[in-house]
PyMOL Python script that loads the backbone (N, CA, C, O; Angstrom):
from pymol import cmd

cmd.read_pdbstr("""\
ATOM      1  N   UNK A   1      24.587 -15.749  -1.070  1.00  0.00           N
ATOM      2  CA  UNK A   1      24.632 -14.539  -0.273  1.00  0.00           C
ATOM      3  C   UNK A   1      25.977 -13.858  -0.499  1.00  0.00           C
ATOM      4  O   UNK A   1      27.050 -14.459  -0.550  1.00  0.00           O
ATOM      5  N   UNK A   2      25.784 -12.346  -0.649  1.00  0.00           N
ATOM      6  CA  UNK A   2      27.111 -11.579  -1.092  1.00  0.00           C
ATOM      7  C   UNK A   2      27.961 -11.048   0.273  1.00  0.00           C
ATOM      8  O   UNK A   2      27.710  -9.962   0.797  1.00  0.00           O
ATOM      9  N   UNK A   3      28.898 -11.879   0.722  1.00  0.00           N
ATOM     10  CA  UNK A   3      29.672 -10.864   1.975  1.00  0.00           C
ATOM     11  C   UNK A   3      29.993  -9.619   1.708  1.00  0.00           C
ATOM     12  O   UNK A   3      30.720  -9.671   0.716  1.00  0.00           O
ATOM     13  N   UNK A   4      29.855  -8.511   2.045  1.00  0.00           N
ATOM     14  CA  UNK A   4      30.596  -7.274   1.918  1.00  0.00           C
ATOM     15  C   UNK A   4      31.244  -6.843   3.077  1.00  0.00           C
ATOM     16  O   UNK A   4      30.902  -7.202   4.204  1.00  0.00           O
ATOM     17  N   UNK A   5      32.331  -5.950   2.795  1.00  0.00           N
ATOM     18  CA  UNK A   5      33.654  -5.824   3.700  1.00  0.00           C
ATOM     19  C   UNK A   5      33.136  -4.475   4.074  1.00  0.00           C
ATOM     20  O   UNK A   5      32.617  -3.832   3.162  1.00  0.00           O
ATOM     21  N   UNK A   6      33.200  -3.835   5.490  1.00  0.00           N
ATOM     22  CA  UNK A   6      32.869  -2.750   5.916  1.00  0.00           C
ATOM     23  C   UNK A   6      33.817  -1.743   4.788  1.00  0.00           C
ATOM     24  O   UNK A   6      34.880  -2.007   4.225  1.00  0.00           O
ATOM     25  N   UNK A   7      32.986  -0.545   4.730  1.00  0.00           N
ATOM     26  CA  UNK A   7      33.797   0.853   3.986  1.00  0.00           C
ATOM     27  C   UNK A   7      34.474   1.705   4.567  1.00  0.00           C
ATOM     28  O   UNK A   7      33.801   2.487   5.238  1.00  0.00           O
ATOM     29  N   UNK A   8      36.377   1.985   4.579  1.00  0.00           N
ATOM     30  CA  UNK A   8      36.863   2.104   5.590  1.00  0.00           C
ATOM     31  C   UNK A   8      36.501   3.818   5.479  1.00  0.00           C
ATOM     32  O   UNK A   8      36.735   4.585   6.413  1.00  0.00           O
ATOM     33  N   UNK A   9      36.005   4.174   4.410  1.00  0.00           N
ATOM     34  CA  UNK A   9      36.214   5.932   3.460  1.00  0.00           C
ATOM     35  C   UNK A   9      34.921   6.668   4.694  1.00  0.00           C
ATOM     36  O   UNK A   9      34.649   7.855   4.876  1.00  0.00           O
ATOM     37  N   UNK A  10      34.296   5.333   5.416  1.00  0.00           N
ATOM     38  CA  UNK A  10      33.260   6.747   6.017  1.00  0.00           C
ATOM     39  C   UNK A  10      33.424   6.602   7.133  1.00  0.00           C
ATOM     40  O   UNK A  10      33.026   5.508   7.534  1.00  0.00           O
ATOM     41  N   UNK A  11      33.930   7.352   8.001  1.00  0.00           N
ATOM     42  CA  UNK A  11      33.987   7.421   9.316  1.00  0.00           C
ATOM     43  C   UNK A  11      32.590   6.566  10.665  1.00  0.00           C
ATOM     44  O   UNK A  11      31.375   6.699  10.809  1.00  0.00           O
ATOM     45  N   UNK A  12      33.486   5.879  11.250  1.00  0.00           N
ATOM     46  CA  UNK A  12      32.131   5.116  11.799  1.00  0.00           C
ATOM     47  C   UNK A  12      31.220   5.558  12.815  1.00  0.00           C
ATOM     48  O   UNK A  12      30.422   4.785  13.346  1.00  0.00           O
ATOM     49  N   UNK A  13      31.320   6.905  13.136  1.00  0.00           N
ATOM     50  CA  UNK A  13      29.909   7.473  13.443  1.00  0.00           C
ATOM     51  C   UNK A  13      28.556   7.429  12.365  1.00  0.00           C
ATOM     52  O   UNK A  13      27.337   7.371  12.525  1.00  0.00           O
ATOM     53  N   UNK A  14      29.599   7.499  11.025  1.00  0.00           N
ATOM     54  CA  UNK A  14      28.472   8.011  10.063  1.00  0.00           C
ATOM     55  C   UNK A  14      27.830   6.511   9.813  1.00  0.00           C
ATOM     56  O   UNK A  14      26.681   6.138  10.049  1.00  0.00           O
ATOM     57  N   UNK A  15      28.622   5.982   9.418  1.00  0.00           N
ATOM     58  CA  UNK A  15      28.140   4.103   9.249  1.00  0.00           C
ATOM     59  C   UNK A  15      27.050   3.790  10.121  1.00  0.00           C
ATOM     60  O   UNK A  15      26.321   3.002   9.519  1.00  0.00           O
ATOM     61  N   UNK A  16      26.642   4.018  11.152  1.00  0.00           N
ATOM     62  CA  UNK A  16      25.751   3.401  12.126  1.00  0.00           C
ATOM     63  C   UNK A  16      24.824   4.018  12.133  1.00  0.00           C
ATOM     64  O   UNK A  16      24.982   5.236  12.056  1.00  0.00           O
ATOM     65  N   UNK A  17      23.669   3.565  12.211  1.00  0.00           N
ATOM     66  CA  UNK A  17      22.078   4.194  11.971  1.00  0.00           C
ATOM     67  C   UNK A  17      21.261   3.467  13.484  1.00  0.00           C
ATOM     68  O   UNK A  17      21.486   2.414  14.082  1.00  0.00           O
ATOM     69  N   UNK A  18      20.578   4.218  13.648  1.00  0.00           N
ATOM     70  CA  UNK A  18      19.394   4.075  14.773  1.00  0.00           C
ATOM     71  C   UNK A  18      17.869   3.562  13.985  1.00  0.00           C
ATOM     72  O   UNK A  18      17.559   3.950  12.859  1.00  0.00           O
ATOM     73  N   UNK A  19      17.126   2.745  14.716  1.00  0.00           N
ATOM     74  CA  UNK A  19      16.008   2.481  14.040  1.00  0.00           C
ATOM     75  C   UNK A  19      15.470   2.832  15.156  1.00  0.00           C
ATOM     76  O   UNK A  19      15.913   2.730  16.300  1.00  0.00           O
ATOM     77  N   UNK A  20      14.023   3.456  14.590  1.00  0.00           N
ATOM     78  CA  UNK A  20      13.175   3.915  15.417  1.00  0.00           C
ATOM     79  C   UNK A  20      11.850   3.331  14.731  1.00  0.00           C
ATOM     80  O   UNK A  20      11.536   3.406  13.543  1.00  0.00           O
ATOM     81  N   UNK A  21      11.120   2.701  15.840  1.00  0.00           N
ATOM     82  CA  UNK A  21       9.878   2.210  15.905  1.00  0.00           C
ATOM     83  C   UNK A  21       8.643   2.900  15.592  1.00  0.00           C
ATOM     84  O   UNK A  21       8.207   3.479  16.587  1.00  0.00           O
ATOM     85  N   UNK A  22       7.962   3.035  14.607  1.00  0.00           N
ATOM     86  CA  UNK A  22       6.778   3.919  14.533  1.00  0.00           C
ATOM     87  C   UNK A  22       6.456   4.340  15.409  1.00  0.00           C
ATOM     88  O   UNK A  22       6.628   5.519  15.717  1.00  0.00           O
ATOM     89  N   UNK A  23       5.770   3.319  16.216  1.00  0.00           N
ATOM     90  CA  UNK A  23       4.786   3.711  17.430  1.00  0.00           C
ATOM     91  C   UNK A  23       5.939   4.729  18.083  1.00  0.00           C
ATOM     92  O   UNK A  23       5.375   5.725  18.538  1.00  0.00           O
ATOM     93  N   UNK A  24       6.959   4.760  18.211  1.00  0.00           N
ATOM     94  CA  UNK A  24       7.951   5.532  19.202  1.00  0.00           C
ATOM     95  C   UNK A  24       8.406   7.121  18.838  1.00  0.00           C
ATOM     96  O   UNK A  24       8.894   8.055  19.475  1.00  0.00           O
ATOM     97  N   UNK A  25       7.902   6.857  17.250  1.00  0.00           N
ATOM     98  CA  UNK A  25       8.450   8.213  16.836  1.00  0.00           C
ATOM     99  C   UNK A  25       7.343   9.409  16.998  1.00  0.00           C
ATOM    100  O   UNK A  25       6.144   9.473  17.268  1.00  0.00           O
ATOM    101  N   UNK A  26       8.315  10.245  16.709  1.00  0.00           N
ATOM    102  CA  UNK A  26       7.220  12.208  17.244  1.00  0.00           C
ATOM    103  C   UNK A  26       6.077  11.971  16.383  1.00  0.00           C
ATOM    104  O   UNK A  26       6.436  11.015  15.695  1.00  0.00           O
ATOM    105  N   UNK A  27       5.162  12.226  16.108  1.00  0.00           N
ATOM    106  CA  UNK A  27       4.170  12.580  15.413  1.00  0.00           C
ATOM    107  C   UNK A  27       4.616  13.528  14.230  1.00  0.00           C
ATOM    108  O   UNK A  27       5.478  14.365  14.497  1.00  0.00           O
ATOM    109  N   UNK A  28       4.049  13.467  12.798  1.00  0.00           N
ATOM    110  CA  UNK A  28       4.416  14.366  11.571  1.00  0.00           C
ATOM    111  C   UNK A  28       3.973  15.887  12.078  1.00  0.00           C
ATOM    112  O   UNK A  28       3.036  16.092  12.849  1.00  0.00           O
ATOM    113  N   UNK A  29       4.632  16.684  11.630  1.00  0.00           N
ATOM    114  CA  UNK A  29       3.903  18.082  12.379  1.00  0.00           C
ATOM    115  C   UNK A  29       2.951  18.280  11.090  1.00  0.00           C
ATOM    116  O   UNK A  29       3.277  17.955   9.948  1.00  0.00           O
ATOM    117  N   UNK A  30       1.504  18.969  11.524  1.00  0.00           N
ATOM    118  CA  UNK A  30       1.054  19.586  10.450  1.00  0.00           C
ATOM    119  C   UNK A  30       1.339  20.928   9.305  1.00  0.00           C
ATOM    120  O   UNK A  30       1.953  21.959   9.580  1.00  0.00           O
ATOM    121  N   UNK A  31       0.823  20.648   8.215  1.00  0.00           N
ATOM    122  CA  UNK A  31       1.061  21.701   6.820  1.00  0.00           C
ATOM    123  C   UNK A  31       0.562  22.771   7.660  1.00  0.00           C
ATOM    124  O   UNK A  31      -0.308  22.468   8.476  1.00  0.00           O
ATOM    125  N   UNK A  32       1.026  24.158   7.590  1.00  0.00           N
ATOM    126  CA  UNK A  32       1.324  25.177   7.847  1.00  0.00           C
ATOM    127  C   UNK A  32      -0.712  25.609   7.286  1.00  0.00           C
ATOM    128  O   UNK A  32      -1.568  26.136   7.995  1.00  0.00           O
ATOM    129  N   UNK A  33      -0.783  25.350   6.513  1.00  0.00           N
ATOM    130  CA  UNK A  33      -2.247  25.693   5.754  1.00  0.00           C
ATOM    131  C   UNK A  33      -3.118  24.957   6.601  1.00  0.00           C
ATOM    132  O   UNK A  33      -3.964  25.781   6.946  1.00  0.00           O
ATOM    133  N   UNK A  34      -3.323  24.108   7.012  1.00  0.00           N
ATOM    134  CA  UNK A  34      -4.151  22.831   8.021  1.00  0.00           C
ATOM    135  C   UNK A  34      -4.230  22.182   6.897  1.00  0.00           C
ATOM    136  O   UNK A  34      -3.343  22.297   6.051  1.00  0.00           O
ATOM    137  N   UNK A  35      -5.618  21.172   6.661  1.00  0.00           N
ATOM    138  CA  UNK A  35      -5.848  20.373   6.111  1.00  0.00           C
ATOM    139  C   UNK A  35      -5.302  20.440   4.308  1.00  0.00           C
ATOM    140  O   UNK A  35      -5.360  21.447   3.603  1.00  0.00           O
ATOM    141  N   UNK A  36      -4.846  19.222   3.930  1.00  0.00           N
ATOM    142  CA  UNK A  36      -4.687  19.533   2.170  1.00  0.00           C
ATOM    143  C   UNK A  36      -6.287  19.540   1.732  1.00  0.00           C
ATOM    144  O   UNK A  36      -7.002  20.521   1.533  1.00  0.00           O
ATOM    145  N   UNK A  37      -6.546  18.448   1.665  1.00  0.00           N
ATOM    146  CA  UNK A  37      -7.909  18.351   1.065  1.00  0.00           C
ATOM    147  C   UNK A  37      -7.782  17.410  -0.080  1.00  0.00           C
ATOM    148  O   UNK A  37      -6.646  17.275  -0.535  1.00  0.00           O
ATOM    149  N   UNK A  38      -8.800  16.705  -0.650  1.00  0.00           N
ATOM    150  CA  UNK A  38      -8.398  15.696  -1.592  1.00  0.00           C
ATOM    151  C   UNK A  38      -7.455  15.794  -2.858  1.00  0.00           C
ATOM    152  O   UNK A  38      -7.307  16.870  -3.438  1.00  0.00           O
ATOM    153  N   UNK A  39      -7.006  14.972  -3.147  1.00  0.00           N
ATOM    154  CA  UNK A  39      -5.803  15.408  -4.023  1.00  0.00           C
ATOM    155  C   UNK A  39      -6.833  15.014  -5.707  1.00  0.00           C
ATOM    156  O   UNK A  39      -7.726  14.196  -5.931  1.00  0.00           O
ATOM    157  N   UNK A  40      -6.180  15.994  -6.538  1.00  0.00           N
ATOM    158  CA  UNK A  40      -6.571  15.799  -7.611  1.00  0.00           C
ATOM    159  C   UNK A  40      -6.342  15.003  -9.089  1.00  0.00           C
ATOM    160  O   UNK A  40      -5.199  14.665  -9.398  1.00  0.00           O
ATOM    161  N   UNK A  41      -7.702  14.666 -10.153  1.00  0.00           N
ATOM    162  CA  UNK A  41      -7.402  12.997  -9.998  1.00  0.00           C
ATOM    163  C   UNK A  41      -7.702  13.603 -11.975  1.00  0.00           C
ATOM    164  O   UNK A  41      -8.620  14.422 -11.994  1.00  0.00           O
ATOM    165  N   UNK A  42      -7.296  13.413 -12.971  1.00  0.00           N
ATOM    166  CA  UNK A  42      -7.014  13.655 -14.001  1.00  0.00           C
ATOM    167  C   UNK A  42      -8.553  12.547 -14.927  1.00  0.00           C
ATOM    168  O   UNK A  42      -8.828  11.544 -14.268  1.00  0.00           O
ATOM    169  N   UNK A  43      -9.030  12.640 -15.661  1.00  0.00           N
ATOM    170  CA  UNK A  43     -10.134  12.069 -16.250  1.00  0.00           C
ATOM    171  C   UNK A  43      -9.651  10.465 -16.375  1.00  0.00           C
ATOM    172  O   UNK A  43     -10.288   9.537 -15.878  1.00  0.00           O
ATOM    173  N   UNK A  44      -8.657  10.347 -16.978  1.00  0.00           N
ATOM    174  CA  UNK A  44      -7.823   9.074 -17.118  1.00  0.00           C
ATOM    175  C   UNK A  44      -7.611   8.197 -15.736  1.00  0.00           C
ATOM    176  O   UNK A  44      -7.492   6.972 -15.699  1.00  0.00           O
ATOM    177  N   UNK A  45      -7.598   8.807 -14.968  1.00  0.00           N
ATOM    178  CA  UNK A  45      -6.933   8.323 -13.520  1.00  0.00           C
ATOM    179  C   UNK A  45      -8.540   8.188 -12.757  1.00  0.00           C
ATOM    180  O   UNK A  45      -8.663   7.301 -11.912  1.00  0.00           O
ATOM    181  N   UNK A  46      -9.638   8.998 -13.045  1.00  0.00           N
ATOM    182  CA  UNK A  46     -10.737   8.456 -12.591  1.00  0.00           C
ATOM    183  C   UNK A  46     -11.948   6.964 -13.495  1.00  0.00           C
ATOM    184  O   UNK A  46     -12.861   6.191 -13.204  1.00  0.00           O
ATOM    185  N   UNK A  47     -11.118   7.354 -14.618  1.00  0.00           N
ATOM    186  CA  UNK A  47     -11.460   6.320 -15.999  1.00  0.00           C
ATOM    187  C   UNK A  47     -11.061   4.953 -15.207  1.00  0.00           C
ATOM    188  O   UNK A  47     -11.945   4.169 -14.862  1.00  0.00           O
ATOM    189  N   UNK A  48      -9.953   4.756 -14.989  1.00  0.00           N
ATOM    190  CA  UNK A  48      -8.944   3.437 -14.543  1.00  0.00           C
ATOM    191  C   UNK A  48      -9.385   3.056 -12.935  1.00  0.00           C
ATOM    192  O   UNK A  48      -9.082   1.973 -12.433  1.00  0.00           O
ATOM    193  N   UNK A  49     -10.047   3.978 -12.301  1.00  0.00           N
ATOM    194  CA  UNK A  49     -10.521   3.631 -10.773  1.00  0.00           C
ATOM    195  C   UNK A  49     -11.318   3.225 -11.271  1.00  0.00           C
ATOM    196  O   UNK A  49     -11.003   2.109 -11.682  1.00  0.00           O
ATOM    197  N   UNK A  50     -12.804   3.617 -11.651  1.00  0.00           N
ATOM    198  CA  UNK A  50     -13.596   2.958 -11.758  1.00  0.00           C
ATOM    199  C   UNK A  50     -13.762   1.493 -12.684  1.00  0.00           C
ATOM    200  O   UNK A  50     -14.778   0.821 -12.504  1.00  0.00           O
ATOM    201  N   UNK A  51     -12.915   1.123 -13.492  1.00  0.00           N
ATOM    202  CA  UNK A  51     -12.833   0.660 -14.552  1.00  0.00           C
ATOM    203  C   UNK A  51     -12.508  -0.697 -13.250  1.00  0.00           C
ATOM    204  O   UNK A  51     -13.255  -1.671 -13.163  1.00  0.00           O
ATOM    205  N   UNK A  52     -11.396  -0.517 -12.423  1.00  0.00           N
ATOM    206  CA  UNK A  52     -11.007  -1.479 -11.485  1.00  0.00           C
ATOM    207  C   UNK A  52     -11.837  -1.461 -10.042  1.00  0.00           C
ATOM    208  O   UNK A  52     -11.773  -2.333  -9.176  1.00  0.00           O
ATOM    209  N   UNK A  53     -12.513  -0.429 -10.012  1.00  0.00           N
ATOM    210  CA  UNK A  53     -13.874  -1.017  -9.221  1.00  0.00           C
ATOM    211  C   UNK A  53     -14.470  -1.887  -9.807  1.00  0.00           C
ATOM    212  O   UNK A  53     -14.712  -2.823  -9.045  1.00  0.00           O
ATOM    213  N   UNK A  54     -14.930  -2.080 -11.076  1.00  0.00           N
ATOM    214  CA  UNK A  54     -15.934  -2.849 -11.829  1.00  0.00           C
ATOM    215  C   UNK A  54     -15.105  -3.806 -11.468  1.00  0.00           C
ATOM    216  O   UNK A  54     -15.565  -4.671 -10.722  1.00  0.00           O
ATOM    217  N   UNK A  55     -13.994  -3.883 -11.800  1.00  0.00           N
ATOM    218  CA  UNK A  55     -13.390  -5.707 -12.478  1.00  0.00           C
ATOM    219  C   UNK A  55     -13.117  -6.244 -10.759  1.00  0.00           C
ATOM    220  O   UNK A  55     -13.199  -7.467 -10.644  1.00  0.00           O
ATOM    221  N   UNK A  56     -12.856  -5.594  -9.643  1.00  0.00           N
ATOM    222  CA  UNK A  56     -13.244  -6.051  -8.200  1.00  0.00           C
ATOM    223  C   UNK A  56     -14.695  -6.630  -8.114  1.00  0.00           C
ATOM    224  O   UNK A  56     -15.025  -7.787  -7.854  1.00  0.00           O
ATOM    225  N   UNK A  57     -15.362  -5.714  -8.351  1.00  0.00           N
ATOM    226  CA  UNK A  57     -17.022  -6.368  -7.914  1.00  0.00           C
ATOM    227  C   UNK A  57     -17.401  -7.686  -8.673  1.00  0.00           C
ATOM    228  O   UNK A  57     -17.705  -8.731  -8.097  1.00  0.00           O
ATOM    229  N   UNK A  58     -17.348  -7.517 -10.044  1.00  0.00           N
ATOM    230  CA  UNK A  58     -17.022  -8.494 -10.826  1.00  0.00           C
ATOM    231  C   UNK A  58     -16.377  -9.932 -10.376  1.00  0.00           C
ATOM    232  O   UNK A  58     -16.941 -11.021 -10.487  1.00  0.00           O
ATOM    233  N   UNK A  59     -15.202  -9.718  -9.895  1.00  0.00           N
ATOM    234  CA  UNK A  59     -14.273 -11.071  -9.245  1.00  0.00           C
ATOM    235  C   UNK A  59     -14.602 -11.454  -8.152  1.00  0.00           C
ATOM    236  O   UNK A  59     -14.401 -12.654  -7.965  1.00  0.00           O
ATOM    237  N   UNK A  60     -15.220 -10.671  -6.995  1.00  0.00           N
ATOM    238  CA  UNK A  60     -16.136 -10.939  -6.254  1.00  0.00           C
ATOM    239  C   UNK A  60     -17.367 -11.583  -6.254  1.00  0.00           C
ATOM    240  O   UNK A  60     -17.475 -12.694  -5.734  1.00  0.00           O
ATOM    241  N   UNK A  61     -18.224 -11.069  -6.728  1.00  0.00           N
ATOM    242  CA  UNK A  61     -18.928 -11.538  -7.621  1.00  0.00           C
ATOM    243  C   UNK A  61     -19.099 -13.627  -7.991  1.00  0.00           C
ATOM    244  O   UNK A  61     -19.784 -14.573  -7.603  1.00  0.00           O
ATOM    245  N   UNK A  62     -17.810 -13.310  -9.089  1.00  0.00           N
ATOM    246  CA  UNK A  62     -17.525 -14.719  -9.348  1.00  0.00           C
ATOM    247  C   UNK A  62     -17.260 -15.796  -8.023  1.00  0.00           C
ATOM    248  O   UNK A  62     -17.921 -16.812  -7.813  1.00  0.00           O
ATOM    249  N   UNK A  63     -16.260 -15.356  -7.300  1.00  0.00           N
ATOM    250  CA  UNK A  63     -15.851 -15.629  -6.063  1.00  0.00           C
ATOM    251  C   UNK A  63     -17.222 -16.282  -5.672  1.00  0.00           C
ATOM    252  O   UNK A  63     -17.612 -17.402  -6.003  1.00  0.00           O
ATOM    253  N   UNK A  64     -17.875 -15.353  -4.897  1.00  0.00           N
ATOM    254  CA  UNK A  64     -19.537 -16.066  -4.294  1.00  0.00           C
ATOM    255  C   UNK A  64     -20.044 -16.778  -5.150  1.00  0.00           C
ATOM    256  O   UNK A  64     -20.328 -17.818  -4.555  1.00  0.00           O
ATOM    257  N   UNK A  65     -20.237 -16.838  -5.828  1.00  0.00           N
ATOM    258  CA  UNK A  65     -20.899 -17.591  -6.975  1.00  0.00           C
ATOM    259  C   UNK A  65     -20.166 -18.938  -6.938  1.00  0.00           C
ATOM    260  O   UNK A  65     -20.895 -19.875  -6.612  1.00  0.00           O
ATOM    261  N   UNK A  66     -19.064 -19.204  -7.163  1.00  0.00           N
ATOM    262  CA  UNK A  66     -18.256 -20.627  -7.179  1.00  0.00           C
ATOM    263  C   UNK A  66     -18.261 -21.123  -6.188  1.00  0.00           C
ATOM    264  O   UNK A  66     -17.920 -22.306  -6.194  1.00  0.00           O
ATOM    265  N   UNK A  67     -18.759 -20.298  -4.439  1.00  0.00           N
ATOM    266  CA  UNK A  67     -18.194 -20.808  -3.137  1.00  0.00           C
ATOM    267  C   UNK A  67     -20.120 -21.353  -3.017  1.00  0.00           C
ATOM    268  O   UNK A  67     -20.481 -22.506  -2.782  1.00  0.00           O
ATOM    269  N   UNK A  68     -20.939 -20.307  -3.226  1.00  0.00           N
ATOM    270  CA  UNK A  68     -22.247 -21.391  -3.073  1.00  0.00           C
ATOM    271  C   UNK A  68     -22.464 -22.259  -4.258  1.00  0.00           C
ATOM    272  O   UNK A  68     -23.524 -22.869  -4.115  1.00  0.00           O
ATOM    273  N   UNK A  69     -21.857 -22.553  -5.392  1.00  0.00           N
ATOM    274  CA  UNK A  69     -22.218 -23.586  -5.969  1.00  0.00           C
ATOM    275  C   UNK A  69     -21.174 -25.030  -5.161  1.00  0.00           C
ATOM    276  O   UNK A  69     -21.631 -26.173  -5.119  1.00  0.00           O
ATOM    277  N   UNK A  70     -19.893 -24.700  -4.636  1.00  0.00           N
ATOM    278  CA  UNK A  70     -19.328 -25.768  -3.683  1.00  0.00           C
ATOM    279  C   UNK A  70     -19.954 -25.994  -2.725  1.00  0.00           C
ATOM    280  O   UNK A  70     -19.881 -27.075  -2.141  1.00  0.00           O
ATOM    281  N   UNK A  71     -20.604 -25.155  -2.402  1.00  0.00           N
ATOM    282  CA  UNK A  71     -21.923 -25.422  -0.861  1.00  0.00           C
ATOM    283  C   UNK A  71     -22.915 -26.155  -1.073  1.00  0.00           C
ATOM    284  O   UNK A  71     -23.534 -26.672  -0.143  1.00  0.00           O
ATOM    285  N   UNK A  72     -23.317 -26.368  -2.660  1.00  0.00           N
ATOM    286  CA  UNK A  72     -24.385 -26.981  -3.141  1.00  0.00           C
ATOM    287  C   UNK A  72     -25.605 -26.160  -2.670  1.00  0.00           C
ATOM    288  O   UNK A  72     -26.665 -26.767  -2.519  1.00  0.00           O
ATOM    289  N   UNK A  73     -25.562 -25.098  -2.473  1.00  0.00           N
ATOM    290  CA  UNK A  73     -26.881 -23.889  -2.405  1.00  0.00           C
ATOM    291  C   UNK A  73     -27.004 -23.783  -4.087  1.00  0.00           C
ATOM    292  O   UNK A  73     -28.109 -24.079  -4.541  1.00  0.00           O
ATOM    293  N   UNK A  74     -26.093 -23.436  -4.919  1.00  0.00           N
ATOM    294  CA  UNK A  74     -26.667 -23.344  -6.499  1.00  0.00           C
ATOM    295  C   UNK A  74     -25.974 -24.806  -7.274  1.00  0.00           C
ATOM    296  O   UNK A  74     -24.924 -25.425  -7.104  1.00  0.00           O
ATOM    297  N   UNK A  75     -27.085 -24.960  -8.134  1.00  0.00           N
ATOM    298  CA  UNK A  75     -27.047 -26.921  -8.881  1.00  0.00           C
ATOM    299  C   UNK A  75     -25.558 -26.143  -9.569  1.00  0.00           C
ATOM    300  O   UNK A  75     -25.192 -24.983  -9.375  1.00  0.00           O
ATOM    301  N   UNK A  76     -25.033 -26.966 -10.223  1.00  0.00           N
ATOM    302  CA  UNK A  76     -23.908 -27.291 -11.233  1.00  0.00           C
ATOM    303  C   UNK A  76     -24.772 -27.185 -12.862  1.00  0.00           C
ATOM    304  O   UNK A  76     -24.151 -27.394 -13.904  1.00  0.00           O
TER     305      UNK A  76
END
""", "prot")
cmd.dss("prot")
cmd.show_as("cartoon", "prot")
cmd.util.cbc("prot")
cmd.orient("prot")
């Protein structure tokens, strides 16, 4: 673990920070426009979602498959 020595160069109002709790803080104000609306997704970038939907369902998939053959619901 690295000790570090307080920094005498910033005045110690500025040094000290407040944390604020999500739940405690204001709410984001809304975009001036209302809603954005879905953000837009380039051929490549919808190529690679779906590509990793497949390989989820897929591993899933496998997943069940190995947990009922340990159940002995499917033979070996």
């Amino acid at each position: 673990m690295t000790v570090t020595k307080p920094d005498k160069t910033i005045p110690r109002e500025l040094a000290s920070f407040e944390v604020i709790h999500p739940l405690d803080d204001a709410p984001e104000q809304k975009v001036a426009t209302g809603h954005l609306g879905p953000m837009q997704m380039t051929r490549t970038v919808k190529i690679c979602l779906f590509a990793l939907r497949g390989y989820l369902l897929l591993m899933f998939g496998l997943l069940a498959f190995r947990v009922l053959q340990l159940a002995g619901a499917i033979p070996d």
